[in-house]
N, C-alpha and C positions, 0 to 999 in steps of 0.2 A: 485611528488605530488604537487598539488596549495599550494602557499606561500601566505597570508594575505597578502595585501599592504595597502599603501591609496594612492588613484589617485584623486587629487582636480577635482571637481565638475567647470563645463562652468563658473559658475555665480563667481565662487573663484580665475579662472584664470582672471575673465575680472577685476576683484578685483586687484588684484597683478601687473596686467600688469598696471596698474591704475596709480599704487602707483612708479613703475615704473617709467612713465612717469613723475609725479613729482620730482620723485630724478631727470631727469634729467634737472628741468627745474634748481630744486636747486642747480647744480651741475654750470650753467651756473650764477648764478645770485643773489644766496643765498647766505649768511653766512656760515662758517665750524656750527656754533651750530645750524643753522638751518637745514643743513644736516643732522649733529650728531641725530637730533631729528628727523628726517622722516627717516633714516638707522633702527633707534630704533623699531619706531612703524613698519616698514617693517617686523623688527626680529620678533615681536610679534605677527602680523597678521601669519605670514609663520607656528609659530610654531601653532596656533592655528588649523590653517589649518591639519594641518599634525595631529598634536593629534587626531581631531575628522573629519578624512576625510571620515570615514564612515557615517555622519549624520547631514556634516553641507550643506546639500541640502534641499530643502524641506520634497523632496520624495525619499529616496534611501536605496538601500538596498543591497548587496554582492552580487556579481553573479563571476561566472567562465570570464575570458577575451572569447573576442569571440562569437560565438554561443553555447556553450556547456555549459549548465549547470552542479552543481554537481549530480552525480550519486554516491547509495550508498546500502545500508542496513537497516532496520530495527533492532536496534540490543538488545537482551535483558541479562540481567548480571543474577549477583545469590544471595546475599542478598538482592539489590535492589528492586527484585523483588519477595520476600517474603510477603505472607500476615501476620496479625498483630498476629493472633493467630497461626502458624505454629512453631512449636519445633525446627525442623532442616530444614537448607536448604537442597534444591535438590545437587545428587551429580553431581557434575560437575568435567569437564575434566582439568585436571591437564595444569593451566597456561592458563587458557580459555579466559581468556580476552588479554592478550598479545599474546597469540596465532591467537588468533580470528582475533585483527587487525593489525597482520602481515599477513595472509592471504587475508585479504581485501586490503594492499596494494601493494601484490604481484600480485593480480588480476588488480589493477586500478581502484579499487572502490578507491573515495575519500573521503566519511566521513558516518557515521554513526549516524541515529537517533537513540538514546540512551533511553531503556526504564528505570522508576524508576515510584515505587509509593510512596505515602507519608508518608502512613500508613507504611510502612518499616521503614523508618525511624522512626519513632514513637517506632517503636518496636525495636530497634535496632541502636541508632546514630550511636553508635561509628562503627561498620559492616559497615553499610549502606556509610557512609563518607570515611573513608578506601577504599573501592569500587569503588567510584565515583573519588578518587585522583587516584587510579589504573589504571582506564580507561584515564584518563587525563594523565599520565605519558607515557601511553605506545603508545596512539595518536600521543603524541608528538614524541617517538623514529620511529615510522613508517611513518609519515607526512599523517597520517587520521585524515580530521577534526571530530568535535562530536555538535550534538544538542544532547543538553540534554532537554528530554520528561518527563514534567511533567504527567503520566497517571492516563488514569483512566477507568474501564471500569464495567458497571451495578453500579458504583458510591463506594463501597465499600464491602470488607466480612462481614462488620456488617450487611449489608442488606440481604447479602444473599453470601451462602459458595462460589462459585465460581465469587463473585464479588471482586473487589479489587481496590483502590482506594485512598479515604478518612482518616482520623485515627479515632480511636475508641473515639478519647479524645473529638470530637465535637458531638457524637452521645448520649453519656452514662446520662441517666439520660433526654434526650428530647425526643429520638427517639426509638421506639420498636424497638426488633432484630429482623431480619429474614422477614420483610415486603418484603422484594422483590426488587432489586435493577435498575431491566429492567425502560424505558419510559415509558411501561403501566401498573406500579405497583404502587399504590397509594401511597404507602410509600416515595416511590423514589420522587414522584413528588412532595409532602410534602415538604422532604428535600432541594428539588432544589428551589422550589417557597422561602423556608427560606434563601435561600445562595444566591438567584437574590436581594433580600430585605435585603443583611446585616445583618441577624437576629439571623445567625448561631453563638453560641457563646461556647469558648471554656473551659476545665472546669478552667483558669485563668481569666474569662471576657473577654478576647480580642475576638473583631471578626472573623466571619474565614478569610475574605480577610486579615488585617491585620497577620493573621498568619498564610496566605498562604504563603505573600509577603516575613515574617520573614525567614520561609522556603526556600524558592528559593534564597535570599539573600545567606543563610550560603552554597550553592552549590558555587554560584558565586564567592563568596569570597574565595573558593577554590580551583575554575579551570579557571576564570578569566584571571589571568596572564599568562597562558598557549597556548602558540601557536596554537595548535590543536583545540581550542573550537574556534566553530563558531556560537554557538548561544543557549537560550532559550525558549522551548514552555511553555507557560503559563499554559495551562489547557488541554489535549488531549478530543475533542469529546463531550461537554458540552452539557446538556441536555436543553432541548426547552419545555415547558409545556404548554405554552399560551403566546398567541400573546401581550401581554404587556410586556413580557419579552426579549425581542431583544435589544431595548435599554438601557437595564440593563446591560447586558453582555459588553452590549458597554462602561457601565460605569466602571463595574470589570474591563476589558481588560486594558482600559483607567487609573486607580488605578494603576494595578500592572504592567503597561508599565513604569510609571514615579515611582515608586517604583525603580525598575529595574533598570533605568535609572542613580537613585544617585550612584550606582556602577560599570555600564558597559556602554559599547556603541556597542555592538556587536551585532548581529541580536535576534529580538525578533519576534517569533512565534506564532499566534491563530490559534483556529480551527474553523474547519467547527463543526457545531451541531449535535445531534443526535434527532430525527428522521430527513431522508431530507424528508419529507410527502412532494408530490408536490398540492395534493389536499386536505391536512388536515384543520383543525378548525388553527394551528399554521400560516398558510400563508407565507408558503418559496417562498423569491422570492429575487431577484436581490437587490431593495431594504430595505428587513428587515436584509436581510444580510450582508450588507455595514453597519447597524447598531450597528455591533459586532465589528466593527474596531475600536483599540485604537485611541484617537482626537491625539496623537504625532505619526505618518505611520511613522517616517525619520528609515530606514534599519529598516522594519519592512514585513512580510512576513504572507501568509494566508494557513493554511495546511487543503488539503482535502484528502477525497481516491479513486483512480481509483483501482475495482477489476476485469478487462473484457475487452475484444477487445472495444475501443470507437468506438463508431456508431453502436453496434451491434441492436441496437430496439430502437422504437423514445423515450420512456422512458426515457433512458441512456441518448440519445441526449440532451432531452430538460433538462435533469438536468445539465450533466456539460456546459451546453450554458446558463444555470441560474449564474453559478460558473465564466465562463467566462463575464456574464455582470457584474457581482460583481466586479469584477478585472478593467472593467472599471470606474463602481462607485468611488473605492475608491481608483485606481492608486496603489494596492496592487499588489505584484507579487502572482503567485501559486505556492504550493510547493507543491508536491504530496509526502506527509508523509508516503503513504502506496499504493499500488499498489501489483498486481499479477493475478491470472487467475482463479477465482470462478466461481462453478454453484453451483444454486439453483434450487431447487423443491418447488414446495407449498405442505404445509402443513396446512390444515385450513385455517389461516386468515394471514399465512405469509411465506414468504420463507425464507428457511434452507439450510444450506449448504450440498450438496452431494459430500462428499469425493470422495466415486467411480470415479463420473465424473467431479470433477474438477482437471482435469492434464493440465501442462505447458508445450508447444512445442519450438522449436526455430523460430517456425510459429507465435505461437499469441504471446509470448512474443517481437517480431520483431514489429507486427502488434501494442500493446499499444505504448509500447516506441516510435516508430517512430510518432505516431499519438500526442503523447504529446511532444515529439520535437516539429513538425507543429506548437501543439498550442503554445510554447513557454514559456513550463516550467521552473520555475525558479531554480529546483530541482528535484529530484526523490528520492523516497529509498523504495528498496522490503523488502515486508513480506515476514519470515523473518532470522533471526541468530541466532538460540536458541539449545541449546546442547538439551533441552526437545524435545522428540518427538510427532509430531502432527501426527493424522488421518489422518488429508489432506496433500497428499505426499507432492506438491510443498510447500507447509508452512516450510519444512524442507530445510535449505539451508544445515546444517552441521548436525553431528550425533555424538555423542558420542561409541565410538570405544576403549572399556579397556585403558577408560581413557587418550584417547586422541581424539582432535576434528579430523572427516574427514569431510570433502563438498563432497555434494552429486553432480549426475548430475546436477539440478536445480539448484546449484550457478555455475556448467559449463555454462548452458544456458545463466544463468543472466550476465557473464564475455563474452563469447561469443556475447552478443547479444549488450550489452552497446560498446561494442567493432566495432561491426557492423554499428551500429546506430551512434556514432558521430565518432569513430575510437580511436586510442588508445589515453593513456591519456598518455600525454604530460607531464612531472614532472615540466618541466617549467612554466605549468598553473599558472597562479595566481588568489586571489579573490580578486575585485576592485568594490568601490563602483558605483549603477548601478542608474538611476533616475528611479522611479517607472514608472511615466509617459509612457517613453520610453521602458519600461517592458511588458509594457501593450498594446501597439499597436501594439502587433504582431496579425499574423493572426491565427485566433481560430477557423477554421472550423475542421469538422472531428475529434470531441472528444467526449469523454463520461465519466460518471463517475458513480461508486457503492460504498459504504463502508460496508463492513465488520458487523459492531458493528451494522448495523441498519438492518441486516440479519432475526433477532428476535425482529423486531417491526414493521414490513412493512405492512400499512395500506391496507385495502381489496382494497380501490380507487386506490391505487397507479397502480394494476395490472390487466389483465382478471380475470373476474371475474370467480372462477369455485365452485359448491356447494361440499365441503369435509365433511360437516356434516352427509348426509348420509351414511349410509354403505351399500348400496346393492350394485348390479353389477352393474347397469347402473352406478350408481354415479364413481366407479372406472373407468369402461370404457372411459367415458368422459375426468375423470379427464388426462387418459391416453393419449386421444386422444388430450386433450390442449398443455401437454407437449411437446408433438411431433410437436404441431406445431409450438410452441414457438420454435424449433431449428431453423425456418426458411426454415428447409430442407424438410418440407415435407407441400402439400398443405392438406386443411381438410379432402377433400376426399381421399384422398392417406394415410392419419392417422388414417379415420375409418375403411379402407381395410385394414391397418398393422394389428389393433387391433382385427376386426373382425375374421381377420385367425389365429390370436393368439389365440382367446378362440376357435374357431373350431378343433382347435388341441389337445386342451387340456392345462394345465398348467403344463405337464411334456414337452410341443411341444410347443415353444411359436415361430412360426413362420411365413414369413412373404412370401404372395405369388412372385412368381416370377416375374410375371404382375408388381405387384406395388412396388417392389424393383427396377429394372429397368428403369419404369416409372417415380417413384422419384430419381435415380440419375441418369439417362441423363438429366431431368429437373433441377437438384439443383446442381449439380455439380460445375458448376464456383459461385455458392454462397458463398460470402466470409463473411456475418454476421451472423453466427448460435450466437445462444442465450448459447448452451451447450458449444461448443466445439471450435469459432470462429474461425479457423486457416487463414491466410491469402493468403495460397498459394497451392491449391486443387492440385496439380498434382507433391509437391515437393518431392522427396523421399532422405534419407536420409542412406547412409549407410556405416558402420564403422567394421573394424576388429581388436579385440585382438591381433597378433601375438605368443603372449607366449600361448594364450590359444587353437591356431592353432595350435598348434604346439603337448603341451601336449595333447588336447582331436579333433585328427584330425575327423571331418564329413567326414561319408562316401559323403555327398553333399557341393560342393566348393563354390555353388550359396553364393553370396553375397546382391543380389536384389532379394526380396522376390516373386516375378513374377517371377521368372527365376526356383524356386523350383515344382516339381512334386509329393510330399509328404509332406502333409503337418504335417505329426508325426514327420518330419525331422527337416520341418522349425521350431515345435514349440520346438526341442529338441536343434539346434541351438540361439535359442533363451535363452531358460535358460541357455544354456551355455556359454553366453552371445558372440558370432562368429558371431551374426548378430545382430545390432539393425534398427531400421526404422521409418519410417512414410512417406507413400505410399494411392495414392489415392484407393477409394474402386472400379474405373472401373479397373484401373491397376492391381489389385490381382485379380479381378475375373475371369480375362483371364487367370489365371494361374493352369498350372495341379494339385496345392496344391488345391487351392481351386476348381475346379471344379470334384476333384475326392473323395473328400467330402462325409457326409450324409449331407441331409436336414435341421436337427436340428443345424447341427456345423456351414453351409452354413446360413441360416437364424438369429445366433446370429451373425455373424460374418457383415450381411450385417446392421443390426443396431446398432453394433459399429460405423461402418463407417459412417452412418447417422447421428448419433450423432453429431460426429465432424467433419467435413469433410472430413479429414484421418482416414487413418487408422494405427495405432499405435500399437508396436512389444508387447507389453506388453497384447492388446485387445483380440489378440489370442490365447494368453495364457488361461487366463481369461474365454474364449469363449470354451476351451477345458477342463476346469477344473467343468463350470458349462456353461448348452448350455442357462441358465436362466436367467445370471448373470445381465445382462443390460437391458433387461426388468423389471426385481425385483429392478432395480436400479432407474427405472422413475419411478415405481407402488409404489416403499415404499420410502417416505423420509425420511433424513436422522433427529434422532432428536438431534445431537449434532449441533450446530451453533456455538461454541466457538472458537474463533477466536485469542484467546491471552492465 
């Protein structure tokens, strides 16, 4: 695992070699006490150097040696992350955090973004701090570094139940409960406009930055001198309300960086804002966003979130190439705090997350990562590490198993794929201070970026526009017909021919002629940007066998490549048996006697799975045989959960 160093900075060496050359003039020509006295000042400069060689550059900030940056996790604990009025924690799995990151670096992940809110602490010091030294201890026995995440998300529970955040003690007695904690809930924006103006006050007087800073100190002060931590994020995902507030933040940021500062030298983290509106009244752009950076950058770092193949729609583009000219504005590196593989549907006036179909392949997780390599990430860490179980499968890296953690596939993927992508990690690695400057002239084509948290507030501008207020059929139809296109994979006339033979069938037959099945993937096939399903590799097929489970539950069918099957009650019996898994393109199975010995109904959900994503995935046909509905019900109804933490 990387070891912390300090590597002096160009401008330190030309210093030294300087000083150098004087000792030898003194050596030739001087006095012994006028040596004595320039050996002295040598010792001093040396040491000075060394103490703070993470920050005595302009602009610098930790990076991996090399080209490789850290790669990691998203990781979240169990009191820490307690809201203020909750009784008991969740139960978690016995030795979950030292388990957790011995796992992560049995894998080669090297550090963990660390979630905590503050309201926890509030509720709970003495738990909450217990906790945070936990994590600090057991970093250190496995050489996983830790940023610790100050979070926040819908700003607090006092705003509203599933918000979490803030502590109670700056709200009681200013602010109603229960306003509503989202961007476009008046309450919220209240509070934000108060906390941009320093207004927020606690029920001691103190301001809240003042006793944010106090906060984050008493963390510092306890994991500090610990090998393992590499850094503090100040605020996660800070809300934006109006365009006079950008360089406020900047002033916050700039506050609690030199706050910070009187105690650490170790990397200090901002974030990207929520909403990223590209066409809102807020005015996100390249520079209101460089507005937000602390006036001290020196190892200083900018976290946003990629949740999607980059380049998949010009959208994505033009946001994270907003992100990328920010980084050259202010010679800040990017640290992609969050990352993974989301689809939305619209709903109304915004898009929501669709569990169904946002799954993770070793396809598009190959296709982000690599594409944020390119641009020259200063970092990574997937959502996420949490014993709680999420809806959205990939959000699951590990599972709680009678109390003991297991990893799911999707942290096989994410090990597999980090493993891929720069290759294994080197225990020799070390982290050496890096000039931002030089961070930043990398080349940033071919990226993209989404977050999460802005899932449920994504202005109608930001996307195609489509009328959801209606209820009749045509408005359904439509809405149907947009999605579809937004895969990429299908032109609009090929979308209103899906749909059109969907309702001709009925809503027990939701299928899709064989004309325009065809027609759309021989045309879309090498498409490598769907919006749903993004895989980067249309024709890759993937396929793995049990052995024990060969053994105990032998198929009568030995096929191992799902084209190679002639029954397809076989293949999908194989499948839960889990003797075959895959992802296989949708021309490849339909040449096969599974699928073409088929009815109609199974054939036609099975050809818009594949549509979807560009493959076609072992699980899809399951799915497709349990409900021949299932993924048309899946673009038709949106999901209305969007929670993402």
């Amino acid at each position: 695992m990387p070891k912390e160093i300090c590597k002096q900075r160009d401008r330190s060496v030309i210093h030294i070699k300087s000083i150098e050359n004087y000792f030898s003039i003194a050596l030739i020509f001087a006095s012994r006490i006028i040596l004595t006295f320039l050996l002295g000042c040598a010792l001093s400069s040396a040491t000075v150097v060394e103490s703070f060689g993470s920050t005595n550059s302009t602009n610098s900030t930790s990076q991996l040696t090399g080209t490789q940056p850290i790669n990691g996790v998203v990781m979240k604990g169990i009191f820490v992350n307690m809201k203020q009025d909750d009784n008991d924690p969740d139960s978690a799995p016995d030795n979950y955090i030292e388990d957790s990151l011995k796992e992560l670096s049995e894998a080669g992940l090297d550090h963990a973004r660390f979630l905590f809110y503050w309201e926890a602490y509030e509720r709970d010091p003495e738990a909450f701090m217990k906790e945070i030294k936990s994590v600090a201890e057991a970093a250190d026995k496995y050489g996983v570094k830790i940023i610790y995440d100050n979070h926040q998300w819908h700003t607090s529970s006092w705003l509203e139940d599933r918000g979490t955040g803030f502590p109670w003690s700056i709200f009681e007695g200013e602010y109603s409960r229960g306003g509503g904690g989202n961007t476009d809930n008046n309450a919220a924006q209240e509070f934000w406009a108060d906390w941009w103006d320093r207004s927020v006050k606690g029920d001691d007087g103190k301001d809240g930055w003042t006793l944010m800073a106090e906060f984050l100190k008493e963390i510092v002060s306890t994991v500090d001198n610990h090998s393992s931590t590499l850094g503090y994020e100040i605020l996660s995902e800070p809300h934006v309300d109006n365009i006079d507030q950008w360089s406020k933040i900047g002033k916050f940021n700039s506050f609690i960086t030199t706050e910070l500062r009187k105690t650490t030298d170790k990397t200090v983290v901002y974030s990207m804002n929520v909403p990223v509106d590209l066409n809102g009244p807020i005015k996100v752009s390249p520079e209101n966003l460089a507005k937000m950076a602390p006036s001290d950058k020196k190892n200083v770092v900018f976290k946003i979130s990629v949740y999607g193949v980059p380049d998949r729609d010009d959208y994505q583009k033009e946001r994270f190439d907003m992100f990328l000219e920010t980084r050259d504005l202010t010679g800040v590196p990017l640290y992609i705090g969050e990352w993974n593989n989301v689809v939305r549907i619209r709903d109304g006036s915004v898009f929501k997350i669709n569990p169904g179909l946002s799954e993770l392949t070793k396809s598009n997780a190959g296709d982000i990562l690599g594409a944020l390599k390119e641009a020259g990430m200063w970092g990574t860490a997937f959502w996420k590490w949490d014993f709680r179980d999420h809806e959205t499968e990939s959000f699951n890296l590990v599972s709680d198993s009678n109390g003991q953690i297991n990893p799911t596939k999707y942290f096989d993927i994410l090990e597999d794929t980090v493993e891929s992508v720069y290759g294994s990690t080197d225990s020799q690695n070390s982290i050496e201070p890096v000039d931002t400057e030089q961070a930043a002239s990398v080349d940033t084509e071919q990226a993209a970026s989404v977050d999460t948290e802005q899932a449920a507030s994504v202005d109608t501008e930001q996307a195609a526009s489509v009328d959801t207020e209606s209820g009749t059929e045509d408005a359904k139809q439509n809405n149907l017909i947009n999605e579809l296109v937004k895969t990429g994979k299908l032109t609009e006339d090929e979308a209103k021919e899906l749909v059109t033979k969907s309702i001709q069938t009925g809503t027990d037959n939701p299928s899709v002629t064989d004309s325009a099945t065809a027609t759309a993937t021989e045309t879309r096939a090498s498409n490598t940007t769907s919006t749903l399903n993004p895989d980067g590799n249309s024709d890759m097929t993937q396929t793995s066998t049990n052995e024990n489970n060969i053994t105990a539950n032998q198929s009568s069918n030995t096929n191992t490549n799902p084209e190679d099957y002639d029954n397809l009650n076989e293949l999908i019996d194989d499948i839960k048996n889990k003797r075959v898994d895959f992802e296989v393109s949708l021309n490849a199975f339909k040449n096969s006697g599974a699928y073409q010995g088929t009815n109609e109904e199974m054939q036609d959900c099975i050809d818009l799975a594949g549509k979807i994503g560009d493959n076609l995935i072992d699980y899809e046909i399951v799915r497709c045989s349990e409900d021949t509905n299932f993924f048309k019900n899946q673009l038709s109804n949106s999901d209305n959960n969007n929670d993402n933490n």
